[in-house]
C-alpha angles and dihedrals in degrees: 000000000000096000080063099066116074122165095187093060112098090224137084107219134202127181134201118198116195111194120196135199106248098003144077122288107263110219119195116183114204103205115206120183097230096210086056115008087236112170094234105201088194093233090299102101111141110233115208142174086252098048096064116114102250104042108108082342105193115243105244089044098135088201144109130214090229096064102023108029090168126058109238095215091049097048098048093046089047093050098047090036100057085052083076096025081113090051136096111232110214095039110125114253141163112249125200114184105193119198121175092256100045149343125250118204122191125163092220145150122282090250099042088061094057101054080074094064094038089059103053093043091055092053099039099039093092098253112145113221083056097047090089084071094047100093077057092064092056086064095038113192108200122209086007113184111236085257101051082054095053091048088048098049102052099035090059088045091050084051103058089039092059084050100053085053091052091055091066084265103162098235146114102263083207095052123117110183099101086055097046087055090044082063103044097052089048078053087062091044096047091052086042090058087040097059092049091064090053087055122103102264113199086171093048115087110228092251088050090053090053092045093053099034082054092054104045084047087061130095094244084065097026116108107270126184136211115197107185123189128187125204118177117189120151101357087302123118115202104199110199113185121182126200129214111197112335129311126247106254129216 
């Protein structure tokens, strides 16, 4: 693999590699600007009807249709999607994921292998309630367990909130608030995407609308909710999350 690591390219680059039984490897790159991570579709985005902007346009979205007539989420799911809308979901397959620093192997389902993808191209599309999980996607985790994600997740907050202490920033290094309304609004996002699948969809082939539909039902793109409640007594912090449903992993 070594002709895959280049340290001179300006991209970080991550491959999945989907093996069949009887067909042709399927190999899906997953192109990262590595000054901005900065998910790079290489001009090939897929418009469609359903990817505008304003349709089903989720309710926290910051964004205007002058300046952003695609919506970034959207766009990047459509264009990694329709790579499988020939595909069978739950079929049996081999996934690599190759990174420039190692190579993960699971014998998985289809689907299992694309919330992995799913997963990078919603952090790294440019949509902006996604953009806090970004840095998550540099040090992308495959197949990650629902507790490996929360791990990750919190410990990465807790970073950036110990350096912004450290900047002088005028906050409580311990508090958890900014995180508990990340996830709430990726919880609006998650039902808006959600309801698009459920959408009649005259461009979607009707693979392509099971496959989505699949994966919005499950629990990667199903709502998820982190309470977190702080409790300081005696210099101690007891941290309890609670989860409804199951969490998006990365």
């Amino acid at each position: 693999m070594s002709d895959f690591i280049d340290d001179s390219s300006p991209y970080y680059i991550i491959k999945y590699v989907f093996k069949y039984e009887g067909a042709e490897d399927l190999v899906v790159p997953i192109k990262l600007k590595k000054d901005t991570l900065e998910l790079d579709l290489e001009g090939k985005a897929i418009s469609r009807e359903w990817t505008k902007l304003n349709f089903n346009k989720c309710s926290c979205c910051p964004l205007n249709e002058a300046d952003h007539p695609e919506c970034p989420a959207a766009m990047g799911m459509s264009t990694f999607l329709e790579k499988f809308a020939n595909n069978i979901s739950h079929v049996d397959t081999k996934v690599a994921v190759i990174t420039p620093e190692r190579t993960y192997y699971k014998e998985t389902s289809l689907q299992n292998g694309i919330y992995g993808i799913m997963g990078l191209v919603l952090a790294t599309s440019g949509c902006p309630i996604f953009h806090p999980l970004k840095p998550m996607a540099r040090f992308h985790l495959p197949f990650s367990t629902v507790d490996e994600t929360l791990a990750r997740a919190l410990s990465f907050y807790l970073l950036k909130r110990y350096f912004q202490h450290k900047r002088g920033e005028e906050i409580d290094p311990t508090d958890m608030n900014d995180l508990d309304q990340t996830y709430a609004n990726i919880d609006k996002v998650n039902q808006g995407l959600y309801h698009v699948s459920e959408q009649p969809q005259q461009e979607m082939p009707i693979k392509m609308h099971s496959l989505y539909w699949m994966l919005l039902k499950r629990c990667w793109m199903r709502p998820s909710t982190i309470i977190l409640k702080i409790w300081n007594s005696t210099s101690s912090l007891i941290l309890t999350i609670k989860f409804k449903n199951c969490h998006r992993r990365m």
